[in-house]
Structures are given as structure tokens and as C-alpha cells.
C-alpha positions as CSV (number, residue, x, y, z in Angstrom):
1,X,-24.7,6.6,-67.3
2,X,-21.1,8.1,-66.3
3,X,-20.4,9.2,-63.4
4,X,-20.3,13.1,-62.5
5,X,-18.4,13.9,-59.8
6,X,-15.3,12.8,-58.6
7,X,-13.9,13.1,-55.1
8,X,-9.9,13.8,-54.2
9,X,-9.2,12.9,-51.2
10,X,-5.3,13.2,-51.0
11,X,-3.3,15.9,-53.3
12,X,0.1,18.0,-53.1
13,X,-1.2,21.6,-53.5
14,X,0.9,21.9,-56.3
15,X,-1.2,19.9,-58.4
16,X,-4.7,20.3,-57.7
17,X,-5.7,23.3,-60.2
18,X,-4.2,20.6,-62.7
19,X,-6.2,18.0,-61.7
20,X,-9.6,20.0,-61.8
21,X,-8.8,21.2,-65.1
22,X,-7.9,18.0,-66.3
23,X,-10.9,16.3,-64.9
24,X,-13.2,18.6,-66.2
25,X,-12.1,18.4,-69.6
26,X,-13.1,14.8,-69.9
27,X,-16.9,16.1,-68.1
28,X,-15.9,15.2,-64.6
29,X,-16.6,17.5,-61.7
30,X,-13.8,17.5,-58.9
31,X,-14.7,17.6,-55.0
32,X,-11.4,18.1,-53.0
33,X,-11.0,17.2,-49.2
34,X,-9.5,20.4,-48.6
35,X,-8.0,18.9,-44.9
36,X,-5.8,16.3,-47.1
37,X,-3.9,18.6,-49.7
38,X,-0.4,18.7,-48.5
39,X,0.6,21.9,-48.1
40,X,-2.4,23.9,-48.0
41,X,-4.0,24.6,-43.8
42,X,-7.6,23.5,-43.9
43,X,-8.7,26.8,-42.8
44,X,-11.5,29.6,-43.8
45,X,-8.4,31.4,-46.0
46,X,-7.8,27.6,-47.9
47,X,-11.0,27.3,-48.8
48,X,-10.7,30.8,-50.2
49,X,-8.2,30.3,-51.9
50,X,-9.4,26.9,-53.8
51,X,-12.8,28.3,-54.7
52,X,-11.2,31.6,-56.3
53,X,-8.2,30.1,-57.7
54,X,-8.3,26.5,-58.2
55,X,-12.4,26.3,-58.7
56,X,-13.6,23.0,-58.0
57,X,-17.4,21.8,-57.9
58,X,-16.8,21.8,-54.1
59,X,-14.8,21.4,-50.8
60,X,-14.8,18.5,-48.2
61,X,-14.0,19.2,-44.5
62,X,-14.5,18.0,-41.4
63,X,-14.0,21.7,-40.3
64,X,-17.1,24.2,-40.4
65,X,-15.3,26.8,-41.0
66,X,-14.2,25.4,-44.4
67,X,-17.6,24.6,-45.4
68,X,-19.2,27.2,-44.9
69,X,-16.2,29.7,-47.0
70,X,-16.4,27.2,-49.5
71,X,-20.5,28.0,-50.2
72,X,-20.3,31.9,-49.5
73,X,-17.6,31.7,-52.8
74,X,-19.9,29.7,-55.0
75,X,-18.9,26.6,-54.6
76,X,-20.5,22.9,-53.1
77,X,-19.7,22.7,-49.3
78,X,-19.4,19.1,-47.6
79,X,-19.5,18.8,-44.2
80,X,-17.4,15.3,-43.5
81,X,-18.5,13.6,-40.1
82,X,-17.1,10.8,-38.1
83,X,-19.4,8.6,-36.2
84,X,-17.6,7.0,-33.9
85,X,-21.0,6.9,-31.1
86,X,-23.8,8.1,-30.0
87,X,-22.3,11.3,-29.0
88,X,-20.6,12.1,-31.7
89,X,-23.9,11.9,-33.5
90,X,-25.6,14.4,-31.3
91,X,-22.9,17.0,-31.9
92,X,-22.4,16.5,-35.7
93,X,-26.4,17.4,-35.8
94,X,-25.6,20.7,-34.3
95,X,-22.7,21.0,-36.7
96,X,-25.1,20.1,-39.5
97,X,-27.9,22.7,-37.8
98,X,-24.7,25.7,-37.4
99,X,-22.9,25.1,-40.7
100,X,-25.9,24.5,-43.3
101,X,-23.5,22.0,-45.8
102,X,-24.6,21.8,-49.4
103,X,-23.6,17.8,-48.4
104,X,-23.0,16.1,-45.7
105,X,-20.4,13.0,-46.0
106,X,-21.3,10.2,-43.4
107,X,-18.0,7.8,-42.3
108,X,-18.7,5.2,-41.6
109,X,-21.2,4.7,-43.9
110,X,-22.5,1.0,-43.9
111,X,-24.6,1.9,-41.0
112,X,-28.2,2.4,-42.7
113,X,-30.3,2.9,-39.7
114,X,-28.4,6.4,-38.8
115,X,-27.9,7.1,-42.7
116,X,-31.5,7.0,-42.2
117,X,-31.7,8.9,-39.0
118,X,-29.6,12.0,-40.2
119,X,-31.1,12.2,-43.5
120,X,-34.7,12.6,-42.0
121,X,-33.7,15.0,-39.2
122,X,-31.6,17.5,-41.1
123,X,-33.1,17.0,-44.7
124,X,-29.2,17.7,-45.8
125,X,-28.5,15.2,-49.2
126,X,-26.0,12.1,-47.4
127,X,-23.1,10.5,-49.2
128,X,-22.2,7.5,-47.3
129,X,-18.2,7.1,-47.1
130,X,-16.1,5.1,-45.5
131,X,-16.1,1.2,-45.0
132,X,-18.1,0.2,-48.2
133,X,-17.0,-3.2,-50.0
134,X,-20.0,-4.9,-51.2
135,X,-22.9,-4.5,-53.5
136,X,-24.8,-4.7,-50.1
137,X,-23.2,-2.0,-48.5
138,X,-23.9,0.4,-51.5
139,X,-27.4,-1.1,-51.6
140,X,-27.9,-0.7,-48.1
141,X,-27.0,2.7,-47.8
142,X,-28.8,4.3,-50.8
143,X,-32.2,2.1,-49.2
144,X,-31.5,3.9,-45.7
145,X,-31.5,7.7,-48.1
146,X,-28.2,8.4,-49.4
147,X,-27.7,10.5,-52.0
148,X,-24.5,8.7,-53.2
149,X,-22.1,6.5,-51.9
150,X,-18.0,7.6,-51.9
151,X,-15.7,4.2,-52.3
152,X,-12.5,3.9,-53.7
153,X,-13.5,0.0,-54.5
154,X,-13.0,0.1,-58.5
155,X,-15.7,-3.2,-58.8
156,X,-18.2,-1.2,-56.8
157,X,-18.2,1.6,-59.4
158,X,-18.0,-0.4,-62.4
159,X,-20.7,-2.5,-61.1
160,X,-22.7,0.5,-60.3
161,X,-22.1,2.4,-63.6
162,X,-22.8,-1.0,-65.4
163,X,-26.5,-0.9,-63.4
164,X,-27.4,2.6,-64.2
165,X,-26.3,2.1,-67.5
166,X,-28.9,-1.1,-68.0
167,X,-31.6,0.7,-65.8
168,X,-31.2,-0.8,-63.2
């Protein structure tokens, strides 16, 4: 099994309707982090703008704003959260609640027992992000109810792909 989806997380703006293209020729879908494309303002008129003109499978953004322009014009919305404490989880489930993300992308994401927590209590799909290096963590994290895990760690995904390919 191949993967689907494929998530940019840094771009120049100049190149990203390129890079969808290109990706979806070879069967990939592209995600882009709208609030790392140089030269582009993550804001309700960016998102706009990629969903008409540059048509990706969806937008990341930590910004709710983002999100939700990126659904209203047809395409997947990811809300991005940081959880940096307890705090910080309380107000990304009213962000969750207000902005109603197609996704939600959960950084760091090797910490199962609020993978777990967030994924009950908002019923939103969970891609865990952000410090996974190990079989374990990947494990881990799609145990606790992720929906997928985002890693730039080339062994994870060949391991992974290798698995799903054998069954496993």
C-alpha cells in the first residue's frame, strides 16, 4: 500500500501550484501548511487564494481563520495545535469546538494519553506530528487513536509502507 497524501510543510509561493500538480500526477494528494509558504500571509484571503487557484487536498494552520476558508472552498481543513501544557489543551478544545477542522494535527505527538484524550472528546480524526522517531512512537500514537502519524523520518515511512504492504 502507497501512501496517499503528502504534507508540505515549507514552500516559496512561487512553486506550490507546481508542486500539487506534480504530485498529483504520480497519485499523491498534497496538504500545504499554508503559515510556512514564503510569501503568502496565512490569512482567510491565503487560504482563498490556494483552494481556488492552487487546489490542494487541503490547508494546515494553526490559525482558525484559515481552516475554516479552507473547508467553505472545498477543500480539507487542518487545524495544527501546539501542546505545550495543560492550558494550552483546554483552549485548543474550544478552538477544535469554534473551528470544526476536517483534521486536527497534534504537535507533539508522542504523547498517547492526550492523543487519546482529544480524540474521544472532539470525535475530530488526529494526525500526531511532531517529535516521532521510532517504530514506538508511530505505534504508540495510532494505539492511543490517531488517524495518521506526520514524520519527516524516511525509515519510519518505509517501514510503515513496508508493513501495510505485508498486512501488517
Amino acid at each position: 500500500m502507497e501512501y496517499r497524501y503528502l504534507i508540505l510543510l515549507e514552500a516559496h509561493l512561487g512553486h506550490v501550484k507546481q508542486l500539487v500538480a506534480y504530485a498529483r500526477k504520480r497519485g499523491k494528494e498534497l496538504l500545504l501548511h499554508a503559515d510556512l509558504i514564503a510569501g503568502l500571509k496565512a490569512d482567510e484571503a491565503a487560504a482563498v487564494f490556494l483552494a481556488q487557484q492552487v487546489k490542494p487536498a487541503g490547508i494546515i494552520s494553526t490559525r482558525k481563520q484559515v481552516v475554516q476558508a479552507a473547508r467553505k472552498h472545498g477543500v480539507l481543513g487542518i487545524q495544527r495545535i501546539f501542546l505545550l501544557d495543560s492550558m494550552a489543551l483546554e483552549t485548543s478544545f474550544q478552538l477544535l469546538e469554534n473551528a470544526q477542522p476536517d483534521f486536527v494535527e497534534v504537535l507533539p505527538g508522542v504523547i498517547p494519553r492526550v492523543i487519546r484524550r482529544i480524540a474521544e472528546r472532539t470525535r475530530v480524526p488526529v494526525f500526531a506530528g511532531g517529535l516521532i522517531e521510532t517504530v514506538d512512537d508511530v505505534e504508540q500514537a495510532l494505539a492511543a487513536g490517531a488517524t495518521a502519524v506526520t514524520t519527516s523520518n524516511r525509515e519510519l515511512w518505509e517501514a510503515f509502507r513496508h508493513r501495510a504492504s505485508a498486512g501488517g
